[in-house]
C-alpha positions in Angstrom: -163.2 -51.6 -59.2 -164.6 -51.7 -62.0 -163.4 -49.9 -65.7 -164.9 -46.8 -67.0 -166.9 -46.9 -70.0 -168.4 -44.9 -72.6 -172.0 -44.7 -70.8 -174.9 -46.6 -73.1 -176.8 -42.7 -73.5 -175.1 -39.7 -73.5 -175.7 -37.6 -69.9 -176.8 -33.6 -69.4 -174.9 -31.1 -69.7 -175.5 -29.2 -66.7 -175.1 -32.6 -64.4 -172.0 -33.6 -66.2 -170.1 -30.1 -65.5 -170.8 -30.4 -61.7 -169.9 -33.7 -61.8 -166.7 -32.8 -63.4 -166.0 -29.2 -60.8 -166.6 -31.7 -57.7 -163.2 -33.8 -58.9 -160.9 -31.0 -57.9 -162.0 -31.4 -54.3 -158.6 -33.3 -53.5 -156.5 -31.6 -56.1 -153.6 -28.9 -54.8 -155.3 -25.7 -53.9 -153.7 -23.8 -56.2 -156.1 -20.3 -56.2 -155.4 -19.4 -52.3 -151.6 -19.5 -53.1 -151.0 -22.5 -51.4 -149.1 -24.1 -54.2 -145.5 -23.4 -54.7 -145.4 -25.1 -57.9 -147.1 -26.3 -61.5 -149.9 -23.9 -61.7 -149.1 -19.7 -62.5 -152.3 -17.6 -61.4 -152.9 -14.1 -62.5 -156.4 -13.5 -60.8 -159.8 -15.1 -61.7 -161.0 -12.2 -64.4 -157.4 -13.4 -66.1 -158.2 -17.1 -66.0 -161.9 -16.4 -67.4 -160.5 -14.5 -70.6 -158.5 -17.6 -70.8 -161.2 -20.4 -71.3 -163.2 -18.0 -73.4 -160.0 -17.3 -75.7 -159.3 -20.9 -75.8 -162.8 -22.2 -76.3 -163.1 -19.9 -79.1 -160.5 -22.0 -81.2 -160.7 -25.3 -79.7 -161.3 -27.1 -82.6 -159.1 -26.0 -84.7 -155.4 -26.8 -85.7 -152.5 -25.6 -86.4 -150.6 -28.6 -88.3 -152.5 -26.9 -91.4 -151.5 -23.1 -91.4 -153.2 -22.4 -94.7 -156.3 -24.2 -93.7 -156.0 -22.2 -90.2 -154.6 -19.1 -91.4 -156.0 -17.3 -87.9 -153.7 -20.0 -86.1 -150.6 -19.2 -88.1 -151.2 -15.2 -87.4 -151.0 -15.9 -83.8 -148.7 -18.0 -83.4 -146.4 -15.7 -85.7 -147.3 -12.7 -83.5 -146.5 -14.5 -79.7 -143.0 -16.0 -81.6 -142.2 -12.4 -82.4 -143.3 -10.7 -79.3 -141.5 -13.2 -77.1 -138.6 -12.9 -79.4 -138.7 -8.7 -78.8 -139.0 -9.5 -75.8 -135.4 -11.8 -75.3 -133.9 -9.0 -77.4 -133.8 -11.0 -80.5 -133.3 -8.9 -83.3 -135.9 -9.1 -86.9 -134.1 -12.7 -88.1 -134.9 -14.6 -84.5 -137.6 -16.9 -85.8 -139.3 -20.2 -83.8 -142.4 -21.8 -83.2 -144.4 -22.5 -80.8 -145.0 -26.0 -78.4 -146.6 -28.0 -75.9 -144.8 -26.8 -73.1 -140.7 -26.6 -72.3 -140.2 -29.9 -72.7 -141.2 -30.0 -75.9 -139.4 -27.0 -76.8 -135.9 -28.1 -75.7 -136.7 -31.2 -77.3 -136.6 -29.2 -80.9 -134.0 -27.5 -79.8 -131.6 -30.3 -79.1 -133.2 -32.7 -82.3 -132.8 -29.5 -84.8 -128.8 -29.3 -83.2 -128.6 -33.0 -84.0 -129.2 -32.6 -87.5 -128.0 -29.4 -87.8 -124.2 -31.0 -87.0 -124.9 -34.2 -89.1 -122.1 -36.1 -86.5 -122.2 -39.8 -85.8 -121.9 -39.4 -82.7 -123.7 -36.4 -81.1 -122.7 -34.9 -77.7 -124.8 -32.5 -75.1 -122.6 -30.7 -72.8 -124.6 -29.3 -69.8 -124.2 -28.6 -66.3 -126.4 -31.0 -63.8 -128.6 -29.4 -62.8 -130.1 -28.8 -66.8 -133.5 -29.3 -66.9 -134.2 -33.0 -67.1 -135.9 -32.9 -70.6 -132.7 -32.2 -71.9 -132.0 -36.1 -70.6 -135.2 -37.0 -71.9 -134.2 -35.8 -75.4 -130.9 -37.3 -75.3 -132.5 -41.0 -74.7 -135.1 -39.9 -77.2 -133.2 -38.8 -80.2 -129.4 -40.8 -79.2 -127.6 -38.3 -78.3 -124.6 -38.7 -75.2 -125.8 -35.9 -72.5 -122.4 -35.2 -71.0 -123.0 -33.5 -67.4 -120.8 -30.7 -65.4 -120.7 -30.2 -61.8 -121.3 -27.0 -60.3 -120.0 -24.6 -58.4 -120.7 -23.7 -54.5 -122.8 -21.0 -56.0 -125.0 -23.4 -57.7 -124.3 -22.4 -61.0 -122.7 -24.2 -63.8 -118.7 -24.8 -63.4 -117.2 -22.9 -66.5 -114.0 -24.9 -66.6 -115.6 -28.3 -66.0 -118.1 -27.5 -69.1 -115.6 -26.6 -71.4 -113.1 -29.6 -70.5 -116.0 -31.8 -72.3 -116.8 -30.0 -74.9 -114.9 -31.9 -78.7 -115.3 -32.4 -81.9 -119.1 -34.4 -80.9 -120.7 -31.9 -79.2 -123.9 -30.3 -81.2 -125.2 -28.2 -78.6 -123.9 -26.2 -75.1 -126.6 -25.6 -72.6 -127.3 -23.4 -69.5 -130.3 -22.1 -67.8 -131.8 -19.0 -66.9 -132.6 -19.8 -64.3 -132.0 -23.7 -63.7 -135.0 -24.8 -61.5 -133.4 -26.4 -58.4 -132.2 -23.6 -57.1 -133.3 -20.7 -59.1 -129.5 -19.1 -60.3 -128.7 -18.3 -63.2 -125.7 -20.3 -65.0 -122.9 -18.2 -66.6 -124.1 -17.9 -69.8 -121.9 -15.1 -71.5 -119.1 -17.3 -70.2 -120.2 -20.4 -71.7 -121.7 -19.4 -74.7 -118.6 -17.8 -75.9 -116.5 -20.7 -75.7 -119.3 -22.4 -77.8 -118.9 -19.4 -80.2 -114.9 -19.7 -80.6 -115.9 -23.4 -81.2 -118.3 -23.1 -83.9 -120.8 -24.6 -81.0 -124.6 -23.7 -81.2 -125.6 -22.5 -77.6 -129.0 -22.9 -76.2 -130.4 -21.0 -73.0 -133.2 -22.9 -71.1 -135.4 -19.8 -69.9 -138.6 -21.7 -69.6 -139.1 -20.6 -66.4 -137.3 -17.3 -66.2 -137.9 -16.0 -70.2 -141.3 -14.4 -69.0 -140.1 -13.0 -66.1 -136.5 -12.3 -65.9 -136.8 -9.6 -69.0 -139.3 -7.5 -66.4 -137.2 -7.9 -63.4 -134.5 -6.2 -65.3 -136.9 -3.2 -66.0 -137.5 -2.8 -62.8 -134.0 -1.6 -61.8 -132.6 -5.2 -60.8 -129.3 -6.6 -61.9 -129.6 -9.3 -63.8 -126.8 -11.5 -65.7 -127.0 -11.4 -70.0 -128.9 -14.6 -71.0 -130.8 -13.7 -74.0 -129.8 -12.8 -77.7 -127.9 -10.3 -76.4 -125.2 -12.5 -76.0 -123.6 -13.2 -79.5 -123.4 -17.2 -79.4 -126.6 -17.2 -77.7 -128.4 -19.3 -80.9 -131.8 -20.7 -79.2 -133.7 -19.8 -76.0 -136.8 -22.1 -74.9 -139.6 -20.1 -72.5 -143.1 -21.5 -71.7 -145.5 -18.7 -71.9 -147.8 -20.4 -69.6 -145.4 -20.1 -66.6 -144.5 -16.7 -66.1 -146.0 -15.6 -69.3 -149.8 -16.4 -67.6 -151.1 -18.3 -70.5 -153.5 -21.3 -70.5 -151.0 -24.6 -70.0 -149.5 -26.0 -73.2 -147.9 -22.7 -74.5 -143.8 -22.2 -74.9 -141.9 -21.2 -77.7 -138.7 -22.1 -78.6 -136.4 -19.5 -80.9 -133.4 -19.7 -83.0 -131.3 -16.8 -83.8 -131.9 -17.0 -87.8 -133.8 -20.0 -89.9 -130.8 -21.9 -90.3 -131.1 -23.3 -87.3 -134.7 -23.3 -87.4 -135.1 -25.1 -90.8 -133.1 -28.3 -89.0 -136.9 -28.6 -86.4 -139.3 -28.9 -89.2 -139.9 -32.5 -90.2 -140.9 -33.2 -93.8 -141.9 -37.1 -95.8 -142.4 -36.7 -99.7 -143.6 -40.6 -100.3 -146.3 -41.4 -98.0 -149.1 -42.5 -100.2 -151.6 -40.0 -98.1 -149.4 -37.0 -99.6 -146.6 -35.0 -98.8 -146.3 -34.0 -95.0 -144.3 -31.4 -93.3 -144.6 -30.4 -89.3 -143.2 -27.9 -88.0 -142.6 -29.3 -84.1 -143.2 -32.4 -82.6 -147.0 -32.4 -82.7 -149.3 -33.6 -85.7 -152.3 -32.2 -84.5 -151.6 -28.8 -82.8 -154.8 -27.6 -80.7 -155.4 -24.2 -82.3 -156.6 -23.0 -78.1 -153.6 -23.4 -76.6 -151.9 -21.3 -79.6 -155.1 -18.3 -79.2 -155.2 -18.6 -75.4 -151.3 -17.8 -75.8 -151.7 -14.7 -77.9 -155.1 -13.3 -75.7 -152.9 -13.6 -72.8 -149.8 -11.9 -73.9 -152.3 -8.8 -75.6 -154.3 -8.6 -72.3 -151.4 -8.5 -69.9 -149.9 -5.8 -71.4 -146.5 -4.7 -70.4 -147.8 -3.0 -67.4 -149.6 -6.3 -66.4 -146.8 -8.2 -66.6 -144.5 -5.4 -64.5 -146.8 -5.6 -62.0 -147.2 -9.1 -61.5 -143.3 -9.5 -61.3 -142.9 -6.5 -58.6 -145.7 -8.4 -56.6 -143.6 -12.3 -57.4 -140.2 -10.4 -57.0 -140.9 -8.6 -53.4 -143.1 -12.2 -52.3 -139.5 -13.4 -52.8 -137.5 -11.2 -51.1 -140.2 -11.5 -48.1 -139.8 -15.2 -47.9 -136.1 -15.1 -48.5 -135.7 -12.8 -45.4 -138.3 -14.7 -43.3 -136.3 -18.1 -44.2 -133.0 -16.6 -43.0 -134.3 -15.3 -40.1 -135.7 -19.3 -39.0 -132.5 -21.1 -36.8 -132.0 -24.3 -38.3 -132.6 -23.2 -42.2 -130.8 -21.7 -45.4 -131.2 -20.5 -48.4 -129.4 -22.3 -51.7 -128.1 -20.2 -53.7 -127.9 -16.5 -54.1 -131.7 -15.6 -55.2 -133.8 -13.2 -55.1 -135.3 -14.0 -58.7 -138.7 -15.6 -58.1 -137.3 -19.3 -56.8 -136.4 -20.2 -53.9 -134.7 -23.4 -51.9 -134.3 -23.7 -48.6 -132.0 -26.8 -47.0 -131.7 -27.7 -43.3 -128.2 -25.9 -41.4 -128.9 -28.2 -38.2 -128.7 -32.0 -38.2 -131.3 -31.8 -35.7 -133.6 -30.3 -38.3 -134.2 -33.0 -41.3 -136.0 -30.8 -44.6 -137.9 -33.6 -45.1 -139.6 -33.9 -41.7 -140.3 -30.2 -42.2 -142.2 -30.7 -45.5 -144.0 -33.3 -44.0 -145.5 -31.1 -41.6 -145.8 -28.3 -43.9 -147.9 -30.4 -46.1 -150.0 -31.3 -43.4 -151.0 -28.0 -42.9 -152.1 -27.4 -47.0 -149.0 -26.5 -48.7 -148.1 -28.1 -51.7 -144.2 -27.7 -53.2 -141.9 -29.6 -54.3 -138.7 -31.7 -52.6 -135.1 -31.3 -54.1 -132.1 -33.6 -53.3 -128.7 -33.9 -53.5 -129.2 -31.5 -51.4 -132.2 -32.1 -49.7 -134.6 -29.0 -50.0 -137.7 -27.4 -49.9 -138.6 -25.8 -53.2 -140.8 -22.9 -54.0 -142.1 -21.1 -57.4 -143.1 -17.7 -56.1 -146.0 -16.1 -58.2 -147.7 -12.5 -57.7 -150.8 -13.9 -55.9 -148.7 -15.5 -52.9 -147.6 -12.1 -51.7 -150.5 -11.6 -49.4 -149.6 -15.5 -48.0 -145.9 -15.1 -47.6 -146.7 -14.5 -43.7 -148.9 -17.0 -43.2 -146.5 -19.4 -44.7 -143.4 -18.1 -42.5 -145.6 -18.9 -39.3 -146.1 -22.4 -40.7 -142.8 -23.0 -41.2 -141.3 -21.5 -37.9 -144.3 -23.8 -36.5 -142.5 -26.8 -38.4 -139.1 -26.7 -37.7 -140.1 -26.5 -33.8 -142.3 -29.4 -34.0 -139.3 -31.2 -35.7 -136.7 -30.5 -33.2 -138.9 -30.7 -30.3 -140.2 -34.7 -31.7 -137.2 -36.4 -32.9 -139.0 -39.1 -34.2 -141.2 -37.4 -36.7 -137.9 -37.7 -38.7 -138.4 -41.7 -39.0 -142.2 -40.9 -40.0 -144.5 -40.1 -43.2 -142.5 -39.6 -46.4 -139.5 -38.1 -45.0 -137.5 -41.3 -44.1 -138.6 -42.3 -47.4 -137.4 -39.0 -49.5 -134.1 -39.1 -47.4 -133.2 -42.7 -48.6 -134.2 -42.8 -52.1 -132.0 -39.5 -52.6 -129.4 -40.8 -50.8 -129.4 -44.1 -52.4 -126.2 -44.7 -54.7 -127.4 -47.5 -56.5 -129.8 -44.9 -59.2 -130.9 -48.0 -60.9 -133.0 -49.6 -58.7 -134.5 -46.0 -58.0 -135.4 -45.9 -61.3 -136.7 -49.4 -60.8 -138.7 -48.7 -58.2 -140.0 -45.4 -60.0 -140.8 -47.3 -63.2 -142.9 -49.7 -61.2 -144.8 -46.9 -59.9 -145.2 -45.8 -63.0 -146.7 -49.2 -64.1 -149.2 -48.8 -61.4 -150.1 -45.2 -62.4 -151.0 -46.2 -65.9 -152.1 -49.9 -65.7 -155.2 -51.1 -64.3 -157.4 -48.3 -62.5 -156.9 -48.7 -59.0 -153.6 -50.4 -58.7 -152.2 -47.3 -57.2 -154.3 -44.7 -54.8 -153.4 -41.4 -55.7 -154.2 -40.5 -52.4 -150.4 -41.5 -51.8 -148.9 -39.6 -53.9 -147.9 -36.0 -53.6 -148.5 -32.9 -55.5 -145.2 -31.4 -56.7 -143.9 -31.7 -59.9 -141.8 -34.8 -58.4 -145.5 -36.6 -58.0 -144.5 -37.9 -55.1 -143.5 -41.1 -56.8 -140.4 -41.4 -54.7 -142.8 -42.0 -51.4 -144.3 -44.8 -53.3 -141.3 -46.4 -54.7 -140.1 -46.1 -51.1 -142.6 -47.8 -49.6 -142.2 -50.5 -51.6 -138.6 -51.3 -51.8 -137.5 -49.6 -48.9 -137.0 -52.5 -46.7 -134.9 -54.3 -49.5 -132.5 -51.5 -49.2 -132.1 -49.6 -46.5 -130.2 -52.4 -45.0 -127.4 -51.6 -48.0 -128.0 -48.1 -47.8 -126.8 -48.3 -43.8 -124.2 -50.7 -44.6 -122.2 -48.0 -47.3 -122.7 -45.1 -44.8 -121.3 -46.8 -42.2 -118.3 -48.0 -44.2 -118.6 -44.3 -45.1 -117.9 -43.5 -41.6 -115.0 -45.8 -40.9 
């Protein structure tokens, strides 16, 4: 095949667009609410004021806020809104990012140098968000990981047995994404507190939503700055927030916690350069599509869109419990949802294989093995629809035993169950090579659409031979 090009004459407009509209044909299908993951949809009108909000500051950015003073004014505006919104009283400062990863990035680089230790410590339950790893590798700091409880939420005790004299940051989620439960963070962030410990809450899924599910008469745990050694939250406004992507913010409690994020060089010969985030360039539409969305939605928008996410949850929950042969993780409902298999005649994995065959993109958890699902406002009105294809599922899985040995899900079973991690991460680097090398080396057509890319079925494929052998050979001494 051969490599794109920049073409020798520049092509029409009109011809170019359609061109570029007839690409999503194999993408999820994400506007019928048929994806339980990546994208967050508030209707079309929503998504039109979106572009046109964006498009209208495209080309400008942020790294410069006097040269962009419109730029600095919104992004000033959606850090204090969110900020009033997590209860953060007039000190709570932040900026905005690319997304959550970026924003717990900053949060755990700023605790780095806020501490000034040689040797810096996270302390985290596993099931943090996995940028938290990422940051650790980036920036040399030990991510130290607790169990968790039979509730799915972090284990108190374990956490606070490796907290010492290293650790920069504690770390919980509201809510952590494998499950969607919310970790005890009063609990832990006031053992960080009697420690002198800065405590960050991950609410990049849940700080646009959980704060509206409260006002609307549910029971939710603290999480926010309410708690006192609560010291930085991250929340991505384009999840539940219904921005354009590439919007979160990330919040301290007062600037000296903040000041530790900005990065500042005094000797380079082009002049004296000071960012406040990760980015150089920072698109100015992201930042404006951010704002328009926030100002549009409205506080009645966003009430309404989280009744409509909150009962789609409740309906799936209840239709889940009621299939023989499934359960629910966890004690939900907030707006995630996992379901594992409760018969060993019913592998998850065969079941997602047959879901996805009939349109449904989501993504696959392990350890354990489960179907996942991001609920938004629009999938109410497919919640049903989705129950029948799931009942429909399981009985084709328990009536064909062999589907279990077919497509991915002999593939997602091993690779999760595999206890040698480093030659997943082989096999998921390789993919990765493929991914990014030479056009063509990999057909997308292979991989899946969940936030886990499907790069697990790929790696399977090719290295699954080499060890499923091994993998056969430890559960049977497993057995004996």
């Amino acid at each position: 095949m051969t490599r794109a090009k920049i073409p020798d004459q520049g092509r029409e407009t009109e011809e170019l667009l359609a061109e570029m509209a007839s690409f999503e044909e194999g993408d999820a299908n994400w506007r019928s609410g048929r994806t339980w993951s990546l994208v967050y949809h508030a209707g079309e009108e929503h998504s039109a004021l979106l572009k046109r909000a964006h498009a209208l500051y495209a080309s400008t950015n942020a790294l410069n806020p006097i040269a962009f003073k419109s730029l600095k004014r919104m992004e000033s505006e959606v850090v204090e809104m969110s900020a009033e919104l997590m209860n953060g009283a007039p000190g709570v400062v932040g900026t905005m990012s690319s997304g959550g990863t970026e924003s717990i990035l900053l949060a755990c680089m700023a605790a780095r140098e806020r501490a000034g230790v040689r040797r810096p410590e996270i302390v985290a339950p596993k099931t943090i968000h996995v940028a938290f790893e990422k940051a650790a590798h980036y920036f040399g700091i030990k991510l130290r990981l607790a169990p968790i409880g039979r509730d799915m939420r972090a284990d108190v005790r374990a956490m606070k047995r490796l907290m010492n004299r290293n650790t920069v940051l504690v770390a919980a989620s509201a809510p952590q994404y494998p499950h969607g439960v919310i970790d005890p963070i009063e609990d832990l962030a006031a053992i960080a507190k009697k420690r002198g410990i800065p405590f960050h809450t991950d609410a990049c899924v849940g700080g646009f939503m959980l704060p509206w599910i409260e006002k609307l008469g549910n029971d939710v745990p603290k999480w926010d700055f309410r708690v006192p050694g609560v010291t930085s939250i991250s929340a991505d406004i384009h999840k539940y927030g219904y921005a354009a992507k590439g919007a979160s913010v990330v919040l301290y409690r007062d600037m000296s916690y903040l000041r530790h994020q900005f990065f500042v060089s005094t000797n380079w010969p082009g002049g004296i350069y000071a960012s406040p985030s990760m980015a150089g360039t920072r698109p100015g539409g992201a930042i404006s599509a951010a704002w328009a969305a926030m100002m549009s939605m409205g506080e009645d928008g966003y009430m309404e869109l989280a009744s409509k996410a909150l009962e789609a949850t409740k309906r799936l929950r209840a239709g889940i419990d009621a299939i023989p042969g499934l359960r629910v993780l966890g004690d939900p409902p907030l707006t995630i949802l996992a379901y594992a298999s409760a018969d060993p005649d019913v592998d998850i994995y065969a079941v997602a294989d047959q879901l996805e065959a009939s349109g449904w993109s989501f993504d696959r958890d392990q350890n354990p093995a489960a179907i996942h699902c991001t609920v938004n406002a629009n999938q109410l009105e497919f919640v049903d629809e989705y129950l029948t294809d799931v009942r429909c599922a399981v009985a084709e899985v328990k009536a064909h035993p062999e589907l279990i040995g077919q497509g991915s899900a002999p593939m997602y079973g091993m690779m999760a169950r595999l206890p040698l991690r480093s030659v997943v991460r082989k096999s998921v680097l390789d993919v990765m090579e493929g991914l990014y090398g030479s056009k063509g080396s990999i057909d997308l057509n292979d991989l899946g659409a969940g936030e886990d890319s499907g790069l697990l079925m790929r790696a399977a494929r090719r290295y699954g031979g080499r060890v499923l052998g091994l993998l056969n050979h430890l559960d049977a001494r497993r057995r004996r």
